[in-house]
PQR file of N, CA, C, O and H, with PARSE charges and radii, in Angstrom:
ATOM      1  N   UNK A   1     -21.115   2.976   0.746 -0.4000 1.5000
ATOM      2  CA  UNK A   1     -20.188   4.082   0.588 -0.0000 2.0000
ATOM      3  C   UNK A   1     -18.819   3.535   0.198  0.5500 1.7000
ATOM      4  O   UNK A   1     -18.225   2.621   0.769 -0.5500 1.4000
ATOM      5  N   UNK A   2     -18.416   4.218  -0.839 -0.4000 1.5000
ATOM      6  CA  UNK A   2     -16.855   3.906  -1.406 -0.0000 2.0000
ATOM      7  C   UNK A   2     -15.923   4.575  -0.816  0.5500 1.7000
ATOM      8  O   UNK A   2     -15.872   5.805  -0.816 -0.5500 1.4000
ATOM      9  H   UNK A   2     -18.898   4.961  -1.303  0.4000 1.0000
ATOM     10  N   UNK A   3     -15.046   3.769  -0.225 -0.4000 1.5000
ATOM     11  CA  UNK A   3     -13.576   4.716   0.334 -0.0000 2.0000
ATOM     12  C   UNK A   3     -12.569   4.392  -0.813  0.5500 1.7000
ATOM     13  O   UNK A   3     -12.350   3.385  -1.486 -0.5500 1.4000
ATOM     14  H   UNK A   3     -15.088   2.770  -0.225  0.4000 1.0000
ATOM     15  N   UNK A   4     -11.989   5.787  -0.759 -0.4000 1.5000
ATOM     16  CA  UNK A   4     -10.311   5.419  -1.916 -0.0000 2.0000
ATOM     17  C   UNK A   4      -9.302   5.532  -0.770  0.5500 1.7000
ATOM     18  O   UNK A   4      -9.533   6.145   0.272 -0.5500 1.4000
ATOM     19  H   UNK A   4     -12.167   6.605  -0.212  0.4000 1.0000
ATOM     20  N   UNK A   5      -8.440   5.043  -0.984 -0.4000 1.5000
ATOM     21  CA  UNK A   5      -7.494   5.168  -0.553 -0.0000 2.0000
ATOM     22  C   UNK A   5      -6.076   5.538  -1.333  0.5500 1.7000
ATOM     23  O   UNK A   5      -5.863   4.998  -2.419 -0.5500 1.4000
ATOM     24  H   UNK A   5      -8.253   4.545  -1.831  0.4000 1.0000
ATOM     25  N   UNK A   6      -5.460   6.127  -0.977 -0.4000 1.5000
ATOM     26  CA  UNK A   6      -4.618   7.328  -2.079 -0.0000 2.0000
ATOM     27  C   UNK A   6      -3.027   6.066  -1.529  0.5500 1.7000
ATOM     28  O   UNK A   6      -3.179   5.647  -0.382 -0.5500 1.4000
ATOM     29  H   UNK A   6      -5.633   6.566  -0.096  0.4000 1.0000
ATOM     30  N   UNK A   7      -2.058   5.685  -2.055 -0.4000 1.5000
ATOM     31  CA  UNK A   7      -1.137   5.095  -1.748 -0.0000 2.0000
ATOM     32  C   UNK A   7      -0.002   6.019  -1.464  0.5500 1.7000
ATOM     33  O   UNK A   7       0.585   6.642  -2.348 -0.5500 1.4000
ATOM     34  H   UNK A   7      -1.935   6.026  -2.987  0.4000 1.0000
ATOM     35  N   UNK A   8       0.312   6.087  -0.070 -0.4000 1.5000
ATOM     36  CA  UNK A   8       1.740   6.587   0.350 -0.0000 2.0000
ATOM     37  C   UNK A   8       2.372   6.538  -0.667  0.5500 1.7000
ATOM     38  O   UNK A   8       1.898   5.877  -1.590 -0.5500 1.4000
ATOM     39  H   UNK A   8      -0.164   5.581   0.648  0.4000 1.0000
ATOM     40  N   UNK A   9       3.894   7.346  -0.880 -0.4000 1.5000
ATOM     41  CA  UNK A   9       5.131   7.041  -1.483 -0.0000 2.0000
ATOM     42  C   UNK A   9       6.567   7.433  -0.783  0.5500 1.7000
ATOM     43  O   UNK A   9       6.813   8.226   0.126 -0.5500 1.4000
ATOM     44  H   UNK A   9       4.280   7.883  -0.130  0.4000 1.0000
ATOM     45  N   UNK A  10       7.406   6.587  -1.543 -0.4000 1.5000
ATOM     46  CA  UNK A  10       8.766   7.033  -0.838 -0.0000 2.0000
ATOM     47  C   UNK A  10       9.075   8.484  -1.951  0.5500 1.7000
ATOM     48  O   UNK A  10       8.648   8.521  -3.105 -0.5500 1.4000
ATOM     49  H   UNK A  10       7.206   5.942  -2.282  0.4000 1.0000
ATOM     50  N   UNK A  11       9.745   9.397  -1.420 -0.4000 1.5000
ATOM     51  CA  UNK A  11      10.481  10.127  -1.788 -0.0000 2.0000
ATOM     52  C   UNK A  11      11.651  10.404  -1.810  0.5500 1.7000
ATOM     53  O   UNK A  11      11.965  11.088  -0.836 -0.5500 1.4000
ATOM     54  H   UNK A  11      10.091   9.366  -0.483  0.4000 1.0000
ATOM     55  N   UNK A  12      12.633  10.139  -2.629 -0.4000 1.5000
ATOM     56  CA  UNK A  12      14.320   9.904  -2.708 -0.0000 2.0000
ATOM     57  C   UNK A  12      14.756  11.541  -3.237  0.5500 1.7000
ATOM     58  O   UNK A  12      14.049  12.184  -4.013 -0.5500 1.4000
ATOM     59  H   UNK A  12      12.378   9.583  -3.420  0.4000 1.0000
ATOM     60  N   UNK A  13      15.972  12.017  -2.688 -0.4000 1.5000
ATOM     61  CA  UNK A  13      15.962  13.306  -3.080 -0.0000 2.0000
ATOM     62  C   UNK A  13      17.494  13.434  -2.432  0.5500 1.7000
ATOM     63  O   UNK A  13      18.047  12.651  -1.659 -0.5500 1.4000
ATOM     64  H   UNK A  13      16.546  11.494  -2.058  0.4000 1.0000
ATOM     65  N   UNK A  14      18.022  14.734  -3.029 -0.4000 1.5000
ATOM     66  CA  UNK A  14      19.751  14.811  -2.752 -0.0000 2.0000
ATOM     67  C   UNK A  14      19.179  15.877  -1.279  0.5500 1.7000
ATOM     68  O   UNK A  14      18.163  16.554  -1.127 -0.5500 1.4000
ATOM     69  H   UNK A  14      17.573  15.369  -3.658  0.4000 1.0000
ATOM     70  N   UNK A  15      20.396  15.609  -0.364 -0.4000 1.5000
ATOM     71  CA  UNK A  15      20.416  17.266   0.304 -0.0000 2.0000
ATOM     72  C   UNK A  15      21.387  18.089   0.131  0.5500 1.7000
ATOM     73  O   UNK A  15      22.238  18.078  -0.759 -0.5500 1.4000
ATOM     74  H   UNK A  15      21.222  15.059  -0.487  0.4000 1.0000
ATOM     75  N   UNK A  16      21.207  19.060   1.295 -0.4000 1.5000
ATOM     76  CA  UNK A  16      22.051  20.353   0.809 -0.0000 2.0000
ATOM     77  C   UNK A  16      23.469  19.677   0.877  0.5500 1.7000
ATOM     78  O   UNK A  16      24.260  20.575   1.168 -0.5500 1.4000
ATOM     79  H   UNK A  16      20.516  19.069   2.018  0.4000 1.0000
ATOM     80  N   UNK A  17      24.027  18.671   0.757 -0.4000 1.5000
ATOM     81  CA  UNK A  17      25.419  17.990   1.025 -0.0000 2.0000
ATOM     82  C   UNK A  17      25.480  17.233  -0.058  0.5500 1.7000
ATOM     83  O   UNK A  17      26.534  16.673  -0.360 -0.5500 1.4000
ATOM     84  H   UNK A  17      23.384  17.942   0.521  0.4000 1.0000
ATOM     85  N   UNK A  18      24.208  17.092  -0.894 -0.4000 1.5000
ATOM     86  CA  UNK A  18      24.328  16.390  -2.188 -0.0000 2.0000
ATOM     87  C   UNK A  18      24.317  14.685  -1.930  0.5500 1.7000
ATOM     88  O   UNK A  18      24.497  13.857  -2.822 -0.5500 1.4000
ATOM     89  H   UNK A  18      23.352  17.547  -0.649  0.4000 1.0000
ATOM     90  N   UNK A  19      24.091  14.413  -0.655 -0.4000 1.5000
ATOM     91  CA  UNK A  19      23.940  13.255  -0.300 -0.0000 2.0000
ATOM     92  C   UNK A  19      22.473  12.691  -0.323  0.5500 1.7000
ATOM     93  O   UNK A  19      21.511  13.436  -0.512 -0.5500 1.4000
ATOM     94  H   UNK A  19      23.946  15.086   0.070  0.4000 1.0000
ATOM     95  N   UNK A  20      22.355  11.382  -0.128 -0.4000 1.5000
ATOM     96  CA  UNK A  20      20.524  10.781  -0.555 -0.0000 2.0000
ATOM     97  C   UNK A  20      20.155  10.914   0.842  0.5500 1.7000
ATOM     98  O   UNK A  20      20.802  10.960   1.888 -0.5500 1.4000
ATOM     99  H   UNK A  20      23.137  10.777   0.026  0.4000 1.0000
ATOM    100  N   UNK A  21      18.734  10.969   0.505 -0.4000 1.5000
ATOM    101  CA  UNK A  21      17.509  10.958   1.666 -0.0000 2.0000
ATOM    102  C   UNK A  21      16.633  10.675   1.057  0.5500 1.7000
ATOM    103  O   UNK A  21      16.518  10.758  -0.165 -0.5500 1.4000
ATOM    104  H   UNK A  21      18.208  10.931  -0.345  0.4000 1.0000
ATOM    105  N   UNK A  22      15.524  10.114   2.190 -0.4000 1.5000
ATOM    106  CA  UNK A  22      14.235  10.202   1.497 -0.0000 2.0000
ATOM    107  C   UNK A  22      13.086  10.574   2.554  0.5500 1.7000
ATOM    108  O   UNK A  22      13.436  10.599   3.734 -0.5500 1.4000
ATOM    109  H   UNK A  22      15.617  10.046   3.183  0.4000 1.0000
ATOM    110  N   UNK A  23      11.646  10.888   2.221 -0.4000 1.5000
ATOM    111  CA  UNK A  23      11.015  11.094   2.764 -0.0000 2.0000
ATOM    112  C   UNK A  23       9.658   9.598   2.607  0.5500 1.7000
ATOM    113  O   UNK A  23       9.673   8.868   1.616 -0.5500 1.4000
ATOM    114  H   UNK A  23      11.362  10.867   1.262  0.4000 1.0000
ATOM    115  N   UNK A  24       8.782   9.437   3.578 -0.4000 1.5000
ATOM    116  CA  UNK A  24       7.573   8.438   3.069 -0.0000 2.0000
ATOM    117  C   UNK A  24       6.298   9.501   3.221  0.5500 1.7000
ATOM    118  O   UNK A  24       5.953   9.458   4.402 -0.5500 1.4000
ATOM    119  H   UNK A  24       8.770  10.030   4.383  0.4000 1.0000
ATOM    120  N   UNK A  25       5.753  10.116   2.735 -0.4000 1.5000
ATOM    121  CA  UNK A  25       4.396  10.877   2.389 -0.0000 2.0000
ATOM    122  C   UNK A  25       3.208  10.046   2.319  0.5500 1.7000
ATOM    123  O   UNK A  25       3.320   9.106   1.532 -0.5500 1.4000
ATOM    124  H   UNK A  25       6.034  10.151   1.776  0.4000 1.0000
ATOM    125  N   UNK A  26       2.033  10.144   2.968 -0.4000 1.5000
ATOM    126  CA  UNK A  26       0.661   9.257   3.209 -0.0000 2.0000
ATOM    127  C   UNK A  26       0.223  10.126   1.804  0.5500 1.7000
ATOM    128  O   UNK A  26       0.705  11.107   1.238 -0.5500 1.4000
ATOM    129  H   UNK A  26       1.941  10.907   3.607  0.4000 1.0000
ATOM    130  N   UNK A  27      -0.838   9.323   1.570 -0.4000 1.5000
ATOM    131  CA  UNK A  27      -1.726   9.653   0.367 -0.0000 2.0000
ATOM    132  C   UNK A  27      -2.052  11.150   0.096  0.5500 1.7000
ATOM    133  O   UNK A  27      -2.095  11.682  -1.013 -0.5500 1.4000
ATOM    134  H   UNK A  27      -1.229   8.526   2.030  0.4000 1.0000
ATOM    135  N   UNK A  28      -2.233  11.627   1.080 -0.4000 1.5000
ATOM    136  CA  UNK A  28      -2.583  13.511   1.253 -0.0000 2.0000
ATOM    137  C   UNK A  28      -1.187  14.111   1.040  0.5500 1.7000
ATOM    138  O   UNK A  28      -1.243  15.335   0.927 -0.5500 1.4000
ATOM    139  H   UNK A  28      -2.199  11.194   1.981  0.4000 1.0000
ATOM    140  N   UNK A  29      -0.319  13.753   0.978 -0.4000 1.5000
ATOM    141  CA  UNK A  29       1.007  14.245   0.950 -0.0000 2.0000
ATOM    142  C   UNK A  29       1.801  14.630   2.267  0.5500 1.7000
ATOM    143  O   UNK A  29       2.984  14.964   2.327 -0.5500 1.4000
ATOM    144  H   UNK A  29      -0.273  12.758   1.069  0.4000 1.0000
ATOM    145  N   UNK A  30       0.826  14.502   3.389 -0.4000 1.5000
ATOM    146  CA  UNK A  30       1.746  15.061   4.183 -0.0000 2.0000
ATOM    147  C   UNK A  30       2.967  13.976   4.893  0.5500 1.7000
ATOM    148  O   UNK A  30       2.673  12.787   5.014 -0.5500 1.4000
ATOM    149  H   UNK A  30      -0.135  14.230   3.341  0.4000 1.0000
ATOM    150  N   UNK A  31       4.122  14.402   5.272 -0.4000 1.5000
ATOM    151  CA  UNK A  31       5.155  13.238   5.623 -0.0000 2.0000
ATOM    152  C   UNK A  31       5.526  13.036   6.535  0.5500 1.7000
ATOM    153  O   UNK A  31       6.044  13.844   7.306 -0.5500 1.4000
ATOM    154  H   UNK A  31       4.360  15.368   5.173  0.4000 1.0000
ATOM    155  N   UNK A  32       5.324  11.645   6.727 -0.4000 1.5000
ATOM    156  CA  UNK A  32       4.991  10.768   8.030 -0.0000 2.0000
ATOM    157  C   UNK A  32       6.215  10.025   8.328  0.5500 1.7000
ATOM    158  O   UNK A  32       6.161   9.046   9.073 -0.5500 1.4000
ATOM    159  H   UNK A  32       4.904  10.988   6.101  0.4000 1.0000
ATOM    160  N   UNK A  33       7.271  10.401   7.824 -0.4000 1.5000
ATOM    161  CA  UNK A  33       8.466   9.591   8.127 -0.0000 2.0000
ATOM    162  C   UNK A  33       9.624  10.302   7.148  0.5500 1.7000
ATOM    163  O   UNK A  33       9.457  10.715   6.000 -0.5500 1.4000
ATOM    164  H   UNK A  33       7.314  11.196   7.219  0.4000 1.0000
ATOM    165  N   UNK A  34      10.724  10.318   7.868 -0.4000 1.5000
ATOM    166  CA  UNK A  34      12.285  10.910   7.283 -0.0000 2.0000
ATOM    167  C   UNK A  34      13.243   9.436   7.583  0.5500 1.7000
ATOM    168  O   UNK A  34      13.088   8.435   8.284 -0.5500 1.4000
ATOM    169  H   UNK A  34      10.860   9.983   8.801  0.4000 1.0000
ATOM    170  N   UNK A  35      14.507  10.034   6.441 -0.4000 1.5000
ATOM    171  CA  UNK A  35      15.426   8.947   7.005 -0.0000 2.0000
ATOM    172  C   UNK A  35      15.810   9.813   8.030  0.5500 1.7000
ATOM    173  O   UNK A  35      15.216  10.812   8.438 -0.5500 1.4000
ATOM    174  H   UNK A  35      14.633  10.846   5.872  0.4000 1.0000
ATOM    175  N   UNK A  36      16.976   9.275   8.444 -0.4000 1.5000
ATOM    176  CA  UNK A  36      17.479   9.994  10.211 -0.0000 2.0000
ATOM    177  C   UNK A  36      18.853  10.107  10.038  0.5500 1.7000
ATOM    178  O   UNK A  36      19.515  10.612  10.944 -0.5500 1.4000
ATOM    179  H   UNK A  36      17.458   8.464   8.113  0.4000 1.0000
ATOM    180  N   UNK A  37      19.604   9.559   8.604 -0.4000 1.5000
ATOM    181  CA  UNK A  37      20.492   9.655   8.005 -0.0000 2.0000
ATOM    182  C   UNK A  37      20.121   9.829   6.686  0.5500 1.7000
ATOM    183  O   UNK A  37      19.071   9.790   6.045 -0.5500 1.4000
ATOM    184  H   UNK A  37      19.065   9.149   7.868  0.4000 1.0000
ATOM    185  N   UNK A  38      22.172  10.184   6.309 -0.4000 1.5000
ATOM    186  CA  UNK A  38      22.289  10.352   4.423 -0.0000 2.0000
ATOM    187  C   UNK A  38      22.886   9.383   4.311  0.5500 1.7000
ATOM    188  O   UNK A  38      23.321   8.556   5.113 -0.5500 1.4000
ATOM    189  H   UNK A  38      23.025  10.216   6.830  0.4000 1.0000
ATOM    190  N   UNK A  39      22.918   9.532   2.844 -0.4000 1.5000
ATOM    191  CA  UNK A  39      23.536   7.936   2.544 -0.0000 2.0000
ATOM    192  C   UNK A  39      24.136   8.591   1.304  0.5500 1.7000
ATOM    193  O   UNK A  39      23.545   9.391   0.579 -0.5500 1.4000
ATOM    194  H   UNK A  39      22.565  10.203   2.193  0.4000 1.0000
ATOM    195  N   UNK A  40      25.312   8.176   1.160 -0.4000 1.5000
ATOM    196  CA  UNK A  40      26.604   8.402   0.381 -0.0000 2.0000
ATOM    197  C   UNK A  40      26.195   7.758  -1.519  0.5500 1.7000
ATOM    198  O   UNK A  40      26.659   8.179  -2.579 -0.5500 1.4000
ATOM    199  H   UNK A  40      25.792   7.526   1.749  0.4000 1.0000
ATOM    200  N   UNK A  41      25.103   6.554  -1.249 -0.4000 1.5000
ATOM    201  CA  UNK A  41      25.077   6.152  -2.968 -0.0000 2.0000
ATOM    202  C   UNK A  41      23.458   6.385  -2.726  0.5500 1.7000
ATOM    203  O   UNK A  41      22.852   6.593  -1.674 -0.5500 1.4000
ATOM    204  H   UNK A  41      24.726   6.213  -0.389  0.4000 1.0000
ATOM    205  N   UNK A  42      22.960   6.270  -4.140 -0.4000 1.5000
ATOM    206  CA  UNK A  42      21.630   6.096  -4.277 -0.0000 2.0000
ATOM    207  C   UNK A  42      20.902   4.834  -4.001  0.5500 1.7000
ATOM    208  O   UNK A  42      19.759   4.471  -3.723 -0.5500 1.4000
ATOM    209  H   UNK A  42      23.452   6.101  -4.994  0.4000 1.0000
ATOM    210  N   UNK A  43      22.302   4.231  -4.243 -0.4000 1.5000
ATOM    211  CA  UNK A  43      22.031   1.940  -3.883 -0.0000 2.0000
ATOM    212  C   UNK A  43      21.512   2.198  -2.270  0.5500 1.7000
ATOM    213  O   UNK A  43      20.378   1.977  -1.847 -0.5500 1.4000
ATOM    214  H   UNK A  43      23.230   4.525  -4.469  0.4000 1.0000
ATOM    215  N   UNK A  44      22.614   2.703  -1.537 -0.4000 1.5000
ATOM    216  CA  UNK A  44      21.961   2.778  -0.437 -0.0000 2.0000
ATOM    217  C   UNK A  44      21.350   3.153   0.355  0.5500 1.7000
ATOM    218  O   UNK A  44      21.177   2.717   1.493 -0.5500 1.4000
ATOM    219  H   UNK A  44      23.535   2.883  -1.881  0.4000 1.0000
ATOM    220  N   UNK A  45      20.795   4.330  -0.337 -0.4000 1.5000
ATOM    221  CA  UNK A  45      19.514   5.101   0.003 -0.0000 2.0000
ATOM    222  C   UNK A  45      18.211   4.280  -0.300  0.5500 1.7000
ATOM    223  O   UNK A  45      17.297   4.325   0.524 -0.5500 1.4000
ATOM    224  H   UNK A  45      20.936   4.684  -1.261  0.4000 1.0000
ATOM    225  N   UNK A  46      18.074   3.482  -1.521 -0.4000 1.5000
ATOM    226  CA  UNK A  46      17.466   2.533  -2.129 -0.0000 2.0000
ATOM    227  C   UNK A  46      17.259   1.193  -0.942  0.5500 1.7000
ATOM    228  O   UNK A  46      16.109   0.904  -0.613 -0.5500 1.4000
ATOM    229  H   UNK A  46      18.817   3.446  -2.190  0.4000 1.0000
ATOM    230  N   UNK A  47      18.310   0.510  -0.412 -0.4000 1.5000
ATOM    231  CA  UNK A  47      18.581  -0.250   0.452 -0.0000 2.0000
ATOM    232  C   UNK A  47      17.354   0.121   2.158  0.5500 1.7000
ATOM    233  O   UNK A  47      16.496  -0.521   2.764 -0.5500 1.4000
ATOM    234  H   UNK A  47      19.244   0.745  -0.679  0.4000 1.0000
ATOM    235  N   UNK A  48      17.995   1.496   2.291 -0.4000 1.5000
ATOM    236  CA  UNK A  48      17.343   2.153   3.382 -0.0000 2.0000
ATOM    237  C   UNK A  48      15.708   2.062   3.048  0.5500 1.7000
ATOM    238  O   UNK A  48      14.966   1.673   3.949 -0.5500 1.4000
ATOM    239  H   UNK A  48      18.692   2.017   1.799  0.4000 1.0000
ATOM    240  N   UNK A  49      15.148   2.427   1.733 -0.4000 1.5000
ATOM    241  CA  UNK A  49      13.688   2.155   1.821 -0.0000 2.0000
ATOM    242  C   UNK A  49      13.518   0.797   1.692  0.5500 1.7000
ATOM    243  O   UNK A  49      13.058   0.476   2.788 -0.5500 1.4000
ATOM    244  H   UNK A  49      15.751   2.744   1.001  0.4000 1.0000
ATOM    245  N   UNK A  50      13.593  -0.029   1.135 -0.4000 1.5000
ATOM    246  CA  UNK A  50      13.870  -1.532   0.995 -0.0000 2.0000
ATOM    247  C   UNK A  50      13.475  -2.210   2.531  0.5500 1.7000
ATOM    248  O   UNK A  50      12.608  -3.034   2.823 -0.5500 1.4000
ATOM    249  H   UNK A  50      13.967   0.232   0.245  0.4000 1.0000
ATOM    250  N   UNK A  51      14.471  -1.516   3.360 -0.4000 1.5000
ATOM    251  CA  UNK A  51      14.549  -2.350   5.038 -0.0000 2.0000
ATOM    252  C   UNK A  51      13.383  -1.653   5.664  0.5500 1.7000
ATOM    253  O   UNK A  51      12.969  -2.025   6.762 -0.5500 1.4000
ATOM    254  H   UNK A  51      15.176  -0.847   3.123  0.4000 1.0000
ATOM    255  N   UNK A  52      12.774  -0.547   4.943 -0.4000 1.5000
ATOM    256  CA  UNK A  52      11.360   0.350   5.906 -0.0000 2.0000
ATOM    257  C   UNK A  52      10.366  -0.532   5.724  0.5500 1.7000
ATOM    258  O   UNK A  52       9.767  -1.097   6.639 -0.5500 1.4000
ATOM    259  H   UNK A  52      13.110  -0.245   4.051  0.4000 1.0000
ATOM    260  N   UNK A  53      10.171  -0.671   4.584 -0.4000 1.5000
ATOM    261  CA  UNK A  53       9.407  -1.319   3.975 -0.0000 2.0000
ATOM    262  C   UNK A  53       9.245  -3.228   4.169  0.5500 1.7000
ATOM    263  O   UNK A  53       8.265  -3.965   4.061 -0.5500 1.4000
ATOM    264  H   UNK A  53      10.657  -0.212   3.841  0.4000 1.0000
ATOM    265  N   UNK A  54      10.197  -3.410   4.380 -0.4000 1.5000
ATOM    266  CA  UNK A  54      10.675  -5.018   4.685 -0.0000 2.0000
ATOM    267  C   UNK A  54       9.897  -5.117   6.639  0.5500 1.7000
ATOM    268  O   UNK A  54       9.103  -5.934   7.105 -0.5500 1.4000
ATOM    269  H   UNK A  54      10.993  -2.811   4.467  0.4000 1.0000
ATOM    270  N   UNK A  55      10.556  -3.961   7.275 -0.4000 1.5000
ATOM    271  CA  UNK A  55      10.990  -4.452   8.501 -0.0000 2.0000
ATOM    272  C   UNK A  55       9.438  -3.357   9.070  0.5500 1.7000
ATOM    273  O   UNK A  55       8.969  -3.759  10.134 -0.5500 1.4000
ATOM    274  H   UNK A  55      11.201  -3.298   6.897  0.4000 1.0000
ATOM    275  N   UNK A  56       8.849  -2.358   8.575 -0.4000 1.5000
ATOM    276  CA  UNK A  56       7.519  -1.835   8.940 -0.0000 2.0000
ATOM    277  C   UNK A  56       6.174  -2.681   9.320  0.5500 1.7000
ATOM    278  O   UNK A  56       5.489  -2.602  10.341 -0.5500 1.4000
ATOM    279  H   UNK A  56       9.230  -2.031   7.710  0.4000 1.0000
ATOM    280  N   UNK A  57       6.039  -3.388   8.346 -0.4000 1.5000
ATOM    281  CA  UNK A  57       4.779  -4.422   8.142 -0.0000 2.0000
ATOM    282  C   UNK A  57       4.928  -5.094   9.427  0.5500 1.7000
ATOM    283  O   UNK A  57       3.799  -5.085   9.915 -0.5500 1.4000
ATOM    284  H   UNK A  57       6.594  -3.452   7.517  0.4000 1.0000
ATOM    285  N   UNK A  58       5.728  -5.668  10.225 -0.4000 1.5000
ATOM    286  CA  UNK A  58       6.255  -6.599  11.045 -0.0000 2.0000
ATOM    287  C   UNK A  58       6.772  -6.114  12.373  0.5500 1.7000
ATOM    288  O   UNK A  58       7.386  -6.860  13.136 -0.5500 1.4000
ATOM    289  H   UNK A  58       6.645  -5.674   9.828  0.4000 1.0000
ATOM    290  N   UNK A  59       6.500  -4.791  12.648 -0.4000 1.5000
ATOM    291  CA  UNK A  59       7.473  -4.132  13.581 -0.0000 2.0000
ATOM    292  C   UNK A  59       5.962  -4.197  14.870  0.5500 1.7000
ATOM    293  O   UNK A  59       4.814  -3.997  14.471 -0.5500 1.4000
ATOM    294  H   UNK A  59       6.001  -4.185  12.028  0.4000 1.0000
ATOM    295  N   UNK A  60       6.227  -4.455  16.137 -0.4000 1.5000
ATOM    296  CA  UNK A  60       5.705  -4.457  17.155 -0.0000 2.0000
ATOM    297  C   UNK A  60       5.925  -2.836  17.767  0.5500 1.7000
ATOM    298  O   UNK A  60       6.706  -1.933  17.468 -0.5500 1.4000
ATOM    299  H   UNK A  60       7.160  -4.616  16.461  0.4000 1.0000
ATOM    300  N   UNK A  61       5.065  -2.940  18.551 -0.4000 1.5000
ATOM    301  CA  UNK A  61       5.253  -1.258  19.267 -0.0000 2.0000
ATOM    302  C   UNK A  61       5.814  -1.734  20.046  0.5500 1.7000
ATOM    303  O   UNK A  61       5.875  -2.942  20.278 -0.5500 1.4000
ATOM    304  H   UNK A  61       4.430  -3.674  18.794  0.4000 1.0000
ATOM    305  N   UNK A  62       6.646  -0.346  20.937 -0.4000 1.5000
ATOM    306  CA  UNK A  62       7.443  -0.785  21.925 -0.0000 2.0000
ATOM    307  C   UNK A  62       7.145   0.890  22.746  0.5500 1.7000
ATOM    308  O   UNK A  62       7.810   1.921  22.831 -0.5500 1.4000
ATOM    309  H   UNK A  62       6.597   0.635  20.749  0.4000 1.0000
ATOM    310  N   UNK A  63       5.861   0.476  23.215 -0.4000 1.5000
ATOM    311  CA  UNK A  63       5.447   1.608  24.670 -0.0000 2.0000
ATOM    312  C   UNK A  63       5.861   2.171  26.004  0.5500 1.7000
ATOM    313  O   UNK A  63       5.349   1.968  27.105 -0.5500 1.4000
ATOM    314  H   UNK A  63       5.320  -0.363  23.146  0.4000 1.0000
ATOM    315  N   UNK A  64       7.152   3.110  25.596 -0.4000 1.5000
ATOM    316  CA  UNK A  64       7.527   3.290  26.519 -0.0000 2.0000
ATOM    317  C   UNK A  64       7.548   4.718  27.607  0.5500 1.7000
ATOM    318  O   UNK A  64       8.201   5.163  28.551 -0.5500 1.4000
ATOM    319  H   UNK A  64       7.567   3.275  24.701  0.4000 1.0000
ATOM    320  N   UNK A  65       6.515   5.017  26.863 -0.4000 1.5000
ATOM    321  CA  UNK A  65       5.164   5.750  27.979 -0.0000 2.0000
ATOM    322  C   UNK A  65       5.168   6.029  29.314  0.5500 1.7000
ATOM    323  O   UNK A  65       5.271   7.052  29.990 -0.5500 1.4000
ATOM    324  H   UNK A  65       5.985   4.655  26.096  0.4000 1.0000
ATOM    325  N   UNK A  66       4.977   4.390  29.607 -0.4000 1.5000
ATOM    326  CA  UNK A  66       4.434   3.746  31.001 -0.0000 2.0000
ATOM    327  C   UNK A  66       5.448   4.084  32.158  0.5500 1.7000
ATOM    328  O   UNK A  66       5.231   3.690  33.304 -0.5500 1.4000
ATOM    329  H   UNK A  66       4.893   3.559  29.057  0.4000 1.0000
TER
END
């Protein structure tokens, strides 16, 4: 049996303040992550996915559940 797998994307977009955001959407589209801020240039909206992406792969859970 063949699985596909559909590749997430970032989504970069102005808000109602005309400032950057972005969203990360899983393969189905639905979205699994917001920034939590705006960001004043597109560089650093750009920057902001850059460090998700950099610092995600590598990130430990931190369960604080318990």
């Amino acid at each position: 049996m063949e699985v596909h797998r559909m590749a997430g994307k970032f989504e970069l977009y102005k808000d109602k303040s005309g400032e950057f955001r972005f969203r990360l959407k899983a393969g189905n589209g639905e979205v699994i992550a917001t920034s939590s801020e705006s960001y004043k240039t597109k560089a650093s909206a750009l920057n902001g996915i850059e460090s998700i992406k950099k610092n995600a792969a590598e990130a430990n859970l931190d369960d604080q559940t318990d």
